[in-house]
N, C-alpha and C positions, 0 to 999 in steps of 0.2 A: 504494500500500500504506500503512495506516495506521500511526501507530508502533506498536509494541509491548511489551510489560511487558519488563521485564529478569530475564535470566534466574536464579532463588532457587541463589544458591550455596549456600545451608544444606539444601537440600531432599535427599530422601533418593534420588531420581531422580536418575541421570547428568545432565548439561548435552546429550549429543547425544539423549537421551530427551525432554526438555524440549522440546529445538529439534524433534525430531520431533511432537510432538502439535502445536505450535503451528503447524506447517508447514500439517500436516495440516488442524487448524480454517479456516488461510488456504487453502487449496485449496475446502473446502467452503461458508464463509460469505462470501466476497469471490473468488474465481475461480472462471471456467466452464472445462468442459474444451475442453481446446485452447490455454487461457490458455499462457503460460510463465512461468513461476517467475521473480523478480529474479536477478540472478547471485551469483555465491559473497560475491564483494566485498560489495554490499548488504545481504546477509543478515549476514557478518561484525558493519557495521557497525549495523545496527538491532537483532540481537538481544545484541551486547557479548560475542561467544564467537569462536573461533579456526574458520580453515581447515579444520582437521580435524573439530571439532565439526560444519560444516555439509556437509562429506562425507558424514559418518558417519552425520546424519540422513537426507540427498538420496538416499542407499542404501540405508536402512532403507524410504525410502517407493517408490522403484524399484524394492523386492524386492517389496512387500504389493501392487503395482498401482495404488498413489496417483499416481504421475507416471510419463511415458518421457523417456524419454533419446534425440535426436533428432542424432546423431553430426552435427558441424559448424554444429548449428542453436542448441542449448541442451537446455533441462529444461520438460518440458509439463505441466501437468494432464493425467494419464489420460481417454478418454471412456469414458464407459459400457460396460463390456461390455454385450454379447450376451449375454443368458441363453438358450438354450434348453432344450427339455425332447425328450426320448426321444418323440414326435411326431408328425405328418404335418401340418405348417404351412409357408405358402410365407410364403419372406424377406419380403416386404411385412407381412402378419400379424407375425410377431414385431418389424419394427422398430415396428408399430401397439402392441405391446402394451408396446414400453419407452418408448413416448412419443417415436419417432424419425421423422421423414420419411425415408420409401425412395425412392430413387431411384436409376438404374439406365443408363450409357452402356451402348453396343451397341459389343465391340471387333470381333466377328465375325460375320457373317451371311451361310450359304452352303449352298446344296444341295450335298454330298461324299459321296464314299466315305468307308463309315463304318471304324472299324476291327476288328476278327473279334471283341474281346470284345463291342463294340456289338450289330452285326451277330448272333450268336451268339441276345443275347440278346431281339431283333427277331424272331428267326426268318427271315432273311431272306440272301441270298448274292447280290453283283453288283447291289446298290439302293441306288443316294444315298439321304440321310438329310439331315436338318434339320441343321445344326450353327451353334448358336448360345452365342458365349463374351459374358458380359457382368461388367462392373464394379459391384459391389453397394454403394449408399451410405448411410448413417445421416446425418442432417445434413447430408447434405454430405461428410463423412468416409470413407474405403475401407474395407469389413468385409469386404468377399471377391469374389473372382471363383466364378463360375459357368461352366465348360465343359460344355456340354448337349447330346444328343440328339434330337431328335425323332422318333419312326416316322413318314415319310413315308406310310406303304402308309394309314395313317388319317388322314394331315396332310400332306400335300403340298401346299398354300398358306398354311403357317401363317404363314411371314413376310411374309405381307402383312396381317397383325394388327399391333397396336401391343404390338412384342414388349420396347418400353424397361419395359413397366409390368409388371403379375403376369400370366406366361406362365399360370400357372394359373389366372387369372380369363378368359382367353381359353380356354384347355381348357374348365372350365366351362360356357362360352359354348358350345362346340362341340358338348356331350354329350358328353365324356371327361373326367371327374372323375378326378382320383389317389382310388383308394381305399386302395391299400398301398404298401409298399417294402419293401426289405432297401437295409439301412443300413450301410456299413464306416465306422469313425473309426479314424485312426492321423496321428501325426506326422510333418513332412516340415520339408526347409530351403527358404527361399525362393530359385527358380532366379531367373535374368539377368533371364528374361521376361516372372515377372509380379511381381518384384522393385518395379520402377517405379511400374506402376498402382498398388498397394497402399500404397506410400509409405514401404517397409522395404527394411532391409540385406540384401544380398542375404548368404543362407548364417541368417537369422532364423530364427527356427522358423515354424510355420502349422500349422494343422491340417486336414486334407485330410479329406473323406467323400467318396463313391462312393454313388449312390444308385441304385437299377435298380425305376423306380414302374412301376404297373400304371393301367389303370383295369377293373377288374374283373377279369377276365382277359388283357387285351390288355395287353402292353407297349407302353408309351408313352413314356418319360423315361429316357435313361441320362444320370446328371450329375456328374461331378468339380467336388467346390467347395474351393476352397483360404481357408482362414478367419485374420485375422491373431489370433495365440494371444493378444493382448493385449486383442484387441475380442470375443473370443467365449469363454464359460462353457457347457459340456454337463453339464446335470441330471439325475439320473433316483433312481428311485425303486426301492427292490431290497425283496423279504419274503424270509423264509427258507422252506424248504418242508420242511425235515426238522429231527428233534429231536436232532440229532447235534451 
C-alpha cells in the first residue's frame, strides 16, 4: 500500500468520512477483489486517525458492499456482484456478460425419486428424475449452488453430457431449449449444508429462487438456487399501467 495524504483536520468532512472515500479509492485503484484490506493497526498508522475513526469507516464500507467481513479471517474487497435482470439467461451467460469465468463442481449426480412438488410439476408419479446439485463459480469464487431437476421421461441420459458446463447448452444441443419459466425470489438463512461450499456463516442471508422452465410446452427444469446476497443484485424494470 502506498503512503497516503494525511488526513485535513480543517476540512468540513468528518475524519471517518475522509478515511472512508480514501478506503474506498484504495479498494478501486490498487486492490482486486478478494484482496484484504491492511488491518486496523496499519490503517491507524498510515492514515494519523484513531481506532475508532477506522471502525467507523470499515462499516460505512461493509454497509454500501465495498468490503466483507470474513469472521476469523479479516476485511476483503467485495467481488462483483451479480447483476441480473428479470430474464431467461443461464449462469454461464450472465457471469459472460460481467466479465466473469463460470465455472461449475458437480456436488450431486443421480437418477432419484423426485419429490411431489417436482414430480407434480413433471407430470409424472413413481419416475426417477435427473437430480443434479452443482457449485456455481465466478473467478473462481462461490455465487451459488444450483439444486436441479431434470424430466427424465425427455432426458434420461443427460448425465452422461458434460453436465460441469451450461446444462442448457446441452438442452440446446438436444432440441429442448428453455423457452419460459415462472420464477419465485425470497430470502432465506444459510443452513449447515450449503453453508461451506459457499464460503459463508452459517445463519447468513442468501437469496433463494425456485425456477419451474419449460421448453415449449414440456417441463423440463425444476431448480432451487441458493444465491450468496453479497455476490448477487436482481434488476428489473416496472411501467405503471394506470393513471391513479
Amino acid at each position: 500500500m502506498t503512503s497516503a495524504p494525511i488526513m485535513n483536520h480543517m476540512a468540513a468532512k468528518p475524519k471517518h468520512q475522509q478515511l472512508r472515500e480514501q478506503l474506498e479509492e484504495l479498494c478501486t485503484t490498487q486492490l482486486q477483489p478478494g484482496d484484504m484490506l491492511p488491518g486496523e493497526r496499519q490503517l491507524e498508522q498510515t492514515y494519523g486517525v484513531s481506532r475508532i475513526t477506522v471502525r467507523r469507516a470499515i462499516g460505512d464500507l461493509v454497509a454500501s458492499g465495498h468490503l466483507v467481513r470474513a469472521r476469523g479471517k479479516g476485511t476483503f474487497v467485495a467481488p462483483t456482484p451479480l447483476a441480473t435482470r428479470l430474464n431467461l439467461a443461464s449462469f454461464s451467460s450472465e457471469m459472460r456478460a460481467q466479465q466473469l469465468k463460470a465455472t461449475s463442481k458437480v456436488l450431486h449426480a443421480e437418477m432419484e425419486d423426485a419429490p411431489e412438488v417436482v414430480s407434480s410439476f413433471f407430470g409424472t408419479s413413481d419416475t426417477p428424475h435427473v437430480h443434479l446439485t452443482r457449485l456455481r463459480l465466478g473467478d473462481g469464487r462461490p455465487y451459488c449452488i444450483d439444486d436441479a431437476w431434470y424430466n427424465s421421461t425427455l432426458l434420461p441420459n443427460l448425465l452422461s453430457d458434460d453436465v460441469e458446463a451450461s446444462v442448457y447448452r446441452v438442452l440446446d444441443a438436444r432440441g429442448f431449449p428453455i423457452t419460459d419459466a415462472e420464477q419465485a425470489v425470497n430470502a432465506v438463512c444459510a443452513g449447515e449444508e450449503v453453508a461451506r461450499p459457499l464460503e459463508v456463516e452459517i445463519g447468513d442471508p442468501l437469496l433463494r429462487t425456485i425456477r419451474c422452465a419449460r421448453s415449449g410446452t414440456r417441463p423440463i427444469e425444476w431448480c432451487c438456487s441458493l444465491y450468496r446476497a453479497d455476490r448477487y443484485t436482481l434488476r428489473s424494470h416496472v411501467t405503471r399501467k394506470d393513471s391513479e
